[in-house]
C-alpha positions in Angstrom: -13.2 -6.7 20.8 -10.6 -9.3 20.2 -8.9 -8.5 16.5 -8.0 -11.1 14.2 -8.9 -9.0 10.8 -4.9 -9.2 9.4 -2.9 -12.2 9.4 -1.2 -11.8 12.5 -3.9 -13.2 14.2 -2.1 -11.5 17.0 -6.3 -11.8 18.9 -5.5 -8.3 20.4 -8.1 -6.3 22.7 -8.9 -3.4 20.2 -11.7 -0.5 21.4 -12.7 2.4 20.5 -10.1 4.0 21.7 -7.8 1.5 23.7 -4.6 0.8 21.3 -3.5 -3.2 21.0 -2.0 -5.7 18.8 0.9 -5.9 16.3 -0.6 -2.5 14.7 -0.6 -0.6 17.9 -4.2 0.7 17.0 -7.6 1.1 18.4 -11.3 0.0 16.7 -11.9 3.3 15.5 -9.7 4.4 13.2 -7.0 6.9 13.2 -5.8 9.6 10.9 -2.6 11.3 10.0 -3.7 12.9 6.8 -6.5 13.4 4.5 -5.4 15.5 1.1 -5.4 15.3 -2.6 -1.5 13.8 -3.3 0.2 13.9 -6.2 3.0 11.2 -5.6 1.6 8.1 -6.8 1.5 6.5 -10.5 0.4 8.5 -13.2 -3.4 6.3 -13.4 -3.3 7.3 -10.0 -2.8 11.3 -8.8 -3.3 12.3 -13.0 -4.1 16.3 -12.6 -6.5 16.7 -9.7 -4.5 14.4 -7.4 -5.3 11.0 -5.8 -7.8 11.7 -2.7 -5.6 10.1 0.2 -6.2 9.2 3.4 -2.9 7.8 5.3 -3.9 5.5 8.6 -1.8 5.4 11.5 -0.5 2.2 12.5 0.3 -0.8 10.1 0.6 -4.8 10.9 4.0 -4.9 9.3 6.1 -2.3 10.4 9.0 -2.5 8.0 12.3 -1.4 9.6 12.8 0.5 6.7 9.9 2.4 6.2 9.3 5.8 4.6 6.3 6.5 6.6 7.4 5.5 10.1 5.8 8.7 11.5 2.9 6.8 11.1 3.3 3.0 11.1 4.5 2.9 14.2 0.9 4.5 15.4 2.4 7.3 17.4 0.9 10.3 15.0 -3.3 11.0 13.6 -6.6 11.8 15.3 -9.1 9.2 16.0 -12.0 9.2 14.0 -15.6 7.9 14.0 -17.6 6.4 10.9 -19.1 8.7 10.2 -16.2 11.6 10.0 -14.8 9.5 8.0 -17.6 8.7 5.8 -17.5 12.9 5.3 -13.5 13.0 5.4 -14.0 10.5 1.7 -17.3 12.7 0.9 -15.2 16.1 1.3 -12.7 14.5 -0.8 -14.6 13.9 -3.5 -15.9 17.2 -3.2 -12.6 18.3 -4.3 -12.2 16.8 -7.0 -10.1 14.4 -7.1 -9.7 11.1 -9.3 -10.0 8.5 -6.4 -10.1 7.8 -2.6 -7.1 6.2 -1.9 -6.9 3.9 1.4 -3.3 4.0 2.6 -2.6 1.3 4.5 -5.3 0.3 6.0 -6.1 -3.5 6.7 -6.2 -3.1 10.7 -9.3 -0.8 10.3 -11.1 -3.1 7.8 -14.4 -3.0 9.7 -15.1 0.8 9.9 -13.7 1.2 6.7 -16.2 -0.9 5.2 -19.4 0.8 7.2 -17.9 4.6 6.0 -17.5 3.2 2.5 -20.9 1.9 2.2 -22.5 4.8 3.5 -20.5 7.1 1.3 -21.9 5.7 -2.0 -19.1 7.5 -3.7 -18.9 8.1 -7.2 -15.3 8.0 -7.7 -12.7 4.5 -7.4 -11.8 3.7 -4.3 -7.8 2.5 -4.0 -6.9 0.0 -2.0 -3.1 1.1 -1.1 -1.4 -1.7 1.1 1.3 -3.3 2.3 0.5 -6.7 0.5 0.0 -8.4 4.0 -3.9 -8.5 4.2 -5.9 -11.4 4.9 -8.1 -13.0 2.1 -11.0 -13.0 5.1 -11.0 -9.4 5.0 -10.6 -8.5 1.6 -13.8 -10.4 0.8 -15.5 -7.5 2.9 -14.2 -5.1 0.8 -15.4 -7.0 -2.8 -18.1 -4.1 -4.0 -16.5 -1.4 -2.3 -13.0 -1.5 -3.9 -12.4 -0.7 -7.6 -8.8 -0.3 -7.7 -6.3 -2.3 -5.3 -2.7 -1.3 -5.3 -0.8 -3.8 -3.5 3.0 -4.2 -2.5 4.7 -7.1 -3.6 7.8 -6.2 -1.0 9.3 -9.7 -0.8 9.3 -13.6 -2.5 12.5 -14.3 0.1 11.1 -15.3 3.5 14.1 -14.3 4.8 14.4 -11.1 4.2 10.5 -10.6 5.2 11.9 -12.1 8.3 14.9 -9.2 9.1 13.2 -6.6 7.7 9.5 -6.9 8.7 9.2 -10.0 11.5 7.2 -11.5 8.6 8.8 -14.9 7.3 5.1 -16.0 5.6 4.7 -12.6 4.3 5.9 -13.9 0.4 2.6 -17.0 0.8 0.3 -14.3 2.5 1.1 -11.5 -0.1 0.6 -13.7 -3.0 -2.7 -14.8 -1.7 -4.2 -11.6 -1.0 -3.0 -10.2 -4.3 -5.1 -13.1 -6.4 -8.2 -12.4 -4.3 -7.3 -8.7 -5.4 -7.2 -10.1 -8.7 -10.5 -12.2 -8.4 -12.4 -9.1 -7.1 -11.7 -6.9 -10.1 -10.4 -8.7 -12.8 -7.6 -7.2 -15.8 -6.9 -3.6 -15.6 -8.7 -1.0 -17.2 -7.8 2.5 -17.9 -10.4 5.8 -19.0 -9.6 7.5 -22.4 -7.4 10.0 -20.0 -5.7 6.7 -18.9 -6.6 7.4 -15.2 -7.1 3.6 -13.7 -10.7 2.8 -12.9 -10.4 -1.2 -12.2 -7.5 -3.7 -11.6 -5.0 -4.3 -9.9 -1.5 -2.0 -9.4 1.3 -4.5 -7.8 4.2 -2.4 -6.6 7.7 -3.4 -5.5 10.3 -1.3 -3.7 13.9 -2.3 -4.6 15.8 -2.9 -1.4 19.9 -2.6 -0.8 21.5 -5.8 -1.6 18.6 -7.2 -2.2 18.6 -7.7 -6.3 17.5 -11.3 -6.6 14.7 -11.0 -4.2 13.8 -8.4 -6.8 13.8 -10.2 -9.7 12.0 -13.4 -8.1 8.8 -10.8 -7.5 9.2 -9.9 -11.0 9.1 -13.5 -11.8 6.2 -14.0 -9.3 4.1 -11.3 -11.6 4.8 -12.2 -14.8 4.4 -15.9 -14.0 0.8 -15.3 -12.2 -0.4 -12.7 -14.4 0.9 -12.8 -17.9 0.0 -10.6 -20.6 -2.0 -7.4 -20.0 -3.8 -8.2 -17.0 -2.1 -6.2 -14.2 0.1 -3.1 -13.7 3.4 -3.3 -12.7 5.3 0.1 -10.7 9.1 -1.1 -10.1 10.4 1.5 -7.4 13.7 2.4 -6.5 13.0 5.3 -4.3 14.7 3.3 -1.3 16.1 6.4 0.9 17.6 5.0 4.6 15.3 6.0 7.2 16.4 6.9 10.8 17.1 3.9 13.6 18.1 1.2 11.0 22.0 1.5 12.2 21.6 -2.2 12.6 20.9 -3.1 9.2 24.1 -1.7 7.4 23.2 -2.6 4.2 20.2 -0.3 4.8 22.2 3.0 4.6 22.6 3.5 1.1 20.3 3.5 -1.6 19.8 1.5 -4.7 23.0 1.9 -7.2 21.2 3.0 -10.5 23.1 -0.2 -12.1 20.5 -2.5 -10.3 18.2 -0.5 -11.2 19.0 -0.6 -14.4 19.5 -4.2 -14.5 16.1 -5.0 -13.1 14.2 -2.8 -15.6 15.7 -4.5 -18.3 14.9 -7.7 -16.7 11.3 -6.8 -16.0 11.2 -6.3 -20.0 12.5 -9.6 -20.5 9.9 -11.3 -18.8 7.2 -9.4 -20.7 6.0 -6.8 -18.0 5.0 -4.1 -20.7 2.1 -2.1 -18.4 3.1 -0.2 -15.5 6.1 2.0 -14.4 9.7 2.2 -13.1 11.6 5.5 -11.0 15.1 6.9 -12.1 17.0 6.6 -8.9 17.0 10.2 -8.3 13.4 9.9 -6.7 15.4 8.3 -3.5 14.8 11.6 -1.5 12.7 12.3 1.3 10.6 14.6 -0.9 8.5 11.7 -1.8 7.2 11.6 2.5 4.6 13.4 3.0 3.3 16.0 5.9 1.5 13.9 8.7 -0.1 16.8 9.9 -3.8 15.9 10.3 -4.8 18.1 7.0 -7.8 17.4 5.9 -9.1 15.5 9.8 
């Protein structure tokens, strides 16, 4: 089929197990890992851990990226529909609070026939990049209780150098409202473990403050109030073949971070969460190594 679910548009041949396109992906979906994890937000892992599946591939393909194992769609197992109906089922199973979706708006379609055959019992997260199309998401309206969105950049530029993205800031903002429209303010369970809303988070980059604080301004100005959760991140850590970025070999100086918390308070962002800079380690990455497939 010729794939046009994200908005590249890119009108790759995608089969069932031919890669293609911008995500470097076939129909089916692939796998990389499928575990209970215990790195997200509080609402999110709580005690039993959030029940996560990580996809392989992604339409963005930051340079930066802590996952590049798997965004670059070189790692995971293909699956059909219906393992991956089981792989949420045996999830569940386990306990956890949720079945989180890493990343996983180039395998919209088979995502959507496994969730509504899994009738699960438990939110389902929908963890992306922020770069989904509004098309798609309306597939997942039903199916989707929590959506956890990145808000990575309001400067085109930047979305530009870093992730060949210049409309990513217009697309991002878009797809986070339908988020919004799907599921409405946040709510949170007397264990306050998140069971609707929306989750926006944004990764602090290098040299890279104001773009910060214009996606700060971008959430308090859309959603003001109590209506969404906000996770400020500063777990930046340089990631391998970025030599040509220079001001991608450091990490965030806890100043900025600092600064940016302080300015997330001034603009009224009381719900959600921020990371002392010491979480810039390569702790917080996974093992892609097709547990749980």
């Amino acid at each position: 089929m010729l794939c046009n679910e994200c908005p590249r548009q890119c009108g790759a041949k995608r089969e069932e197990n031919l890669t293609g396109g911008v995500c470097s992906s076939p129909a089916l979906p692939r796998i990389a890992r499928a575990a209970p994890h215990f790195g997200e937000e509080p609402c999110i892992s709580g005690e039993r851990g959030s029940g996560t599946v990580f996809f392989t591939g992604c339409n963005l393909k930051c340079v930066f990226c802590q996952n590049h194992e798997i965004s670059r769609g070189k790692t995971g197992e293909t699956v059909s529909v219906e393992r991956l109906k089981d792989i949420f089922l045996e999830l569940q199973d386990k306990g956890v609070h949720n079945i989180n979706l890493v990343t996983g708006s180039h395998f919209v379609s088979p995502i959507v026939k496994a969730l509504e055959a899994a009738k699960l019992q438990i939110p389902v997260v929908w963890n992306s990049s922020g770069y989904d199309s509004v098309e798609s998401l309306k597939r997942l309206e039903g199916l989707v209780q929590i959506y956890m969105p990145d808000m990575k950049y309001m400067d085109s530029g930047l979305a530009r150098r870093y992730s060949a993205a210049a409309d990513y800031p217009e697309v991002a903002a878009a797809a986070i409202n339908e988020m919004y429209r799907q599921v409405g303010d946040f709510i949170l369970d007397d264990n306050d473990m998140l069971r609707y809303g929306v989750l926006i988070r944004h990764l602090i980059l290098p040299e890279a403050e104001e773009n910060s604080r214009r996606v700060i301004d971008f959430v308090a100005d859309s959603f003001p109030g109590d209506k969404v959760l906000f996770s400020l991140m500063c777990q930046f850590t340089p990631m391998p073949n970025t030599e040509r970025f220079p001001e991608l070999q450091k990490t965030v100086p806890s100043e900025v971070n600092e600064r940016l918390c302080e300015y997330m308070a001034q603009r009224g962002i009381e719900w959600g969460f921020y990371q002392e800079t010491s979480s810039a380690t390569e702790e917080m990455i996974p093992d892609f190594d097709l547990t749980g497939i």
